[in-house]
C-alpha positions in Angstrom: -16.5 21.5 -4.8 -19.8 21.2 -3.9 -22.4 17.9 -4.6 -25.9 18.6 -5.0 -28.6 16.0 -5.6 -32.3 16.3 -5.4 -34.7 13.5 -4.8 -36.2 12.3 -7.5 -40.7 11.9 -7.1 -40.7 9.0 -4.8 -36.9 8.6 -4.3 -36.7 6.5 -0.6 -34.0 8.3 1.7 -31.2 4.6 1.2 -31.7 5.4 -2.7 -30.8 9.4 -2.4 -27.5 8.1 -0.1 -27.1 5.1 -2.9 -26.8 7.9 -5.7 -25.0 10.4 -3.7 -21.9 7.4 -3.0 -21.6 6.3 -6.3 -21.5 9.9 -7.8 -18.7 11.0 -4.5 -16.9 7.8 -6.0 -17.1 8.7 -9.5 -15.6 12.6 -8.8 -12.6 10.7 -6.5 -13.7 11.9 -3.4 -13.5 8.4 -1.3 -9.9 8.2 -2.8 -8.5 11.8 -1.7 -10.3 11.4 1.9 -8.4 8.0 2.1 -5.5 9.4 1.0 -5.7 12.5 3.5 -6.5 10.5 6.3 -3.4 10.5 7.7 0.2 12.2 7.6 2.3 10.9 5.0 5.8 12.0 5.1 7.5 13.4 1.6 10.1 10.4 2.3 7.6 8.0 3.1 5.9 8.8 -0.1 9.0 8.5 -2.1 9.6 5.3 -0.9 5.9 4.2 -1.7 5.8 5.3 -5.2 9.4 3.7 -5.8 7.9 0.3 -4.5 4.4 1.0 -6.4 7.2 1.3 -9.7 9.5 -1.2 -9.4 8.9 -3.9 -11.5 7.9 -7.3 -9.8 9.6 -10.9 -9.7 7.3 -14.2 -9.8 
């Protein structure tokens, strides 16, 4: 996937990166770099999703 933007007339270089973070945000881009970051086992992931789903006490 590729993310284009053009400057827009008198667009200042911090607006073009503003624009071009929120829209990598918007198409879930932070999240999956995040999430490939680093080596997850298949087990470890198990147990993360199995914590992430068990219901919680107060």
């Amino acid at each position: 996937m590729a993310i284009r933007i053009k400057s827009r007339g008198n667009e200042s270089a911090e607006q073009l990166m503003r624009r071009f973070k929120k829209l990598c945000e918007k198409e879930g881009l932070t999240k999956d770099i995040r999430k490939k970051e680093y080596y997850e086992k298949p087990s470890e992931r198990k147990n993360r999703l199995k914590r992430k789903a068990a219901p919680r006490r107060p």
